[in-house]
C-alpha angles and dihedrals in degrees: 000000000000122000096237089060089053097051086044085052099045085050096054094039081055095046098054103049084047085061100040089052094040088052092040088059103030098037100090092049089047093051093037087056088048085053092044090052095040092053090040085054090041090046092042092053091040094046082045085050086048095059105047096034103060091168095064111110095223079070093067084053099050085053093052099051096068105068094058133066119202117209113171133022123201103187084190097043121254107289106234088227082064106051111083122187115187127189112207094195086261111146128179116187128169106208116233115242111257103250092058087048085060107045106039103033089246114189113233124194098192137028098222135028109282128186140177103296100046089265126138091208098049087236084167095073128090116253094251096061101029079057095060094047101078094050091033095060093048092049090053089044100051077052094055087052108051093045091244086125099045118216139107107194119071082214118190116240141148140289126208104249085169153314149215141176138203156185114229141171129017091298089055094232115198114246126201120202118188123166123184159175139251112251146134152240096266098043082045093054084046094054103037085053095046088048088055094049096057086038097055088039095059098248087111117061119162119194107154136018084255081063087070103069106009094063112100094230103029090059085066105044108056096114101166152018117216126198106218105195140187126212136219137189132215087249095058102257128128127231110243103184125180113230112225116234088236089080114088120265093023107103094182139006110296139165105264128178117260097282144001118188133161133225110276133186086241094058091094122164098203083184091065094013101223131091113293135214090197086056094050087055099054083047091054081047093059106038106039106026087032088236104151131209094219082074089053080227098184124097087168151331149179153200110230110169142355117220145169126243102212095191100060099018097238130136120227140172122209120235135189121201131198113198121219121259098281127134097227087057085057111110101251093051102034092070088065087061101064103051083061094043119109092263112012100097091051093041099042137062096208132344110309107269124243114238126183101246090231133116096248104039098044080043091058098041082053100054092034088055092068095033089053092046088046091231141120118211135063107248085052099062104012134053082237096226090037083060089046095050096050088054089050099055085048094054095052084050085052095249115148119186 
């Protein structure tokens, strides 16, 4: 054999192995860059179709999604084992004006302003937001007054001091921190209205999750944590309510997911001995949906997300619940239960609305519920984080509408 074969031979022989090996160790990032491509082209037609077709219903979801910003993702659902929730003996309460003390009954926890730092003058808050207290108090109060916010019950509950998420052990398990403070109803409806002002004025800006709690005026003013739940029955329907425009922040009658509840001081877990979201749930079940405890109504649930409402400057995190194998869980008995629950007939407008847990059929209530209230944008027809949330849950049953 010539030389001239060999040495042929010995380069391509060379050549090959190079490019198996090159191929072997470059071959993930290249494919991860074509998938990146192919998703950017596919998101790029889809976000073109978008904006000449308004009537897509992707569209309503683009809209929604902004006004929510998600921050974590737990594809196995927070573990409650791994959701703390620690209390440091910090309390913030607004004191209600006298004359609405008086007439309404109102509760009070404290006899005298008191913020953060033990003061009575909230000499810990920023300007902007120590400013807005005084008028502030006095707008929520001639609400209150004049029954445009509803309630009746100063009721204690519990503020966002701060919060953190993780990643731990081998499984990489997602963990939720939360530590708060001790409030109340009044001192919440201050400072969301106060959030909102500063919002709509342009001294809030938030850009990234990092904006949450980093932003001088935002870290004072979470005052409140609100489990956003979907139900669903044994017979594989989903719970649509429509949220009354009694309850606070809901202008108008609006679609709205099966419950909505917020963080309370009487959501307490004994076994762990520390507030519960899970316990807060069971509570939202109860008291809007008239699901009772006493019936041990849960086959299972989950936490999926925390998010951020911008709009409104509230945290939430997104649950889905599946009731036990009862008949009057089925979906042509549940929707009695709410209009007799603690709250249903005040929160609601009409019994919740069954709906089949499936893509086409949660796709067409969807588009029938603007077509039926002749409008075109989000806010108008959704409660806008009940209609994320829905779409989140969706998304972690592998339903994609």
């Amino acid at each position: 054999m010539s030389s001239a074969i060999v040495s042929g031979i010995i380069v391509w022989f060379i050549t090959t192995l190079l490019y198996l090996i090159l191929s072997y160790i470059f071959s993930e990032p290249i494919n991860a860059f074509i998938a990146r491509y192919k998703s950017k082209r596919l998101y790029e037609k889809a976000h073109k179709r978008i904006e000449t077709d308004y009537s897509s219903f992707n569209f309503w979801l683009l809209r929604s999604s902004q006004h929510i910003m998600n921050i974590d993702n737990a594809p196995e659902g927070y573990a409650i084992e791994r959701i703390t929730i620690e209390n440091p003996n910090k309390k913030f309460f607004i004191l209600p004006p006298k004359e609405l003390i008086e007439h309404r009954s109102f509760n009070c926890y404290v006899d005298t302003d008191l913020s953060f730092n033990g003061s009575d003058n909230f000499s810990d808050l920023p300007d902007e937001i120590r400013d807005r207290i005084e008028p502030f108090r006095k707008f929520v109060a001639k609400l209150l007054l004049n029954g445009r916010m509803g309630y009746k019950f100063n009721a204690k509950s519990f503020g966002i001091l701060s919060f953190n998420y993780s990643r731990t052990g081998l499984g990489e398990l997602n963990t939720l921190n939360l530590e708060v403070y001790e409030s109340d109803f009044f001192t919440k409806q201050v400072l969301h209205l106060i959030y909102r002002d500063l919002f709509e004025s342009g001294k809030i800006e938030i850009q990234s999750q990092d904006d949450i709690q980093a932003h001088p005026l935002v870290k004072f003013l979470l005052p409140s944590l609100g489990v956003n739940a979907v139900v669903e029955t044994p017979d594989r329907f989903i719970l649509i309510t429509k949220r009354s425009a009694r309850v606070v922040n809901s202008p108008f009658v609006r679609y709205h997911i099966s419950m909505n509840e917020g963080l309370s001081i009487s959501d307490y877990d004994s076994t762990y001995k520390r507030p519960s979201i899970s316990e807060c749930l069971k509570r939202g079940l109860e008291e809007e949906l008239g699901i009772k405890r006493e019936f041990d109504p849960i086959e299972s649930f989950a936490f999926y997300n925390l998010f951020f409402i911008k709009e409104i400057g509230e945290l939430g995190i997104s649950a889905h619940v599946k009731l036990v194998d009862n008949p009057i869980f089925y979906a042509d008995k549940i929707p009695e239960l709410a209009p007799i629950s603690k709250d249903g007939a005040f929160e609601f407008e009409g019994k919740p609305i069954p709906v089949v847990f499936g893509k086409r059929e949660i796709q067409e209530f969807i588009k029938n519920s603007f077509k039926e209230a002749g409008k075109t944008t989000v806010d108008d027809v959704w409660v806008p984080h009940g209609l994320y949330v829905l779409m989140v849950v969706c998304a972690y049953k592998n339903i994609f509408v």
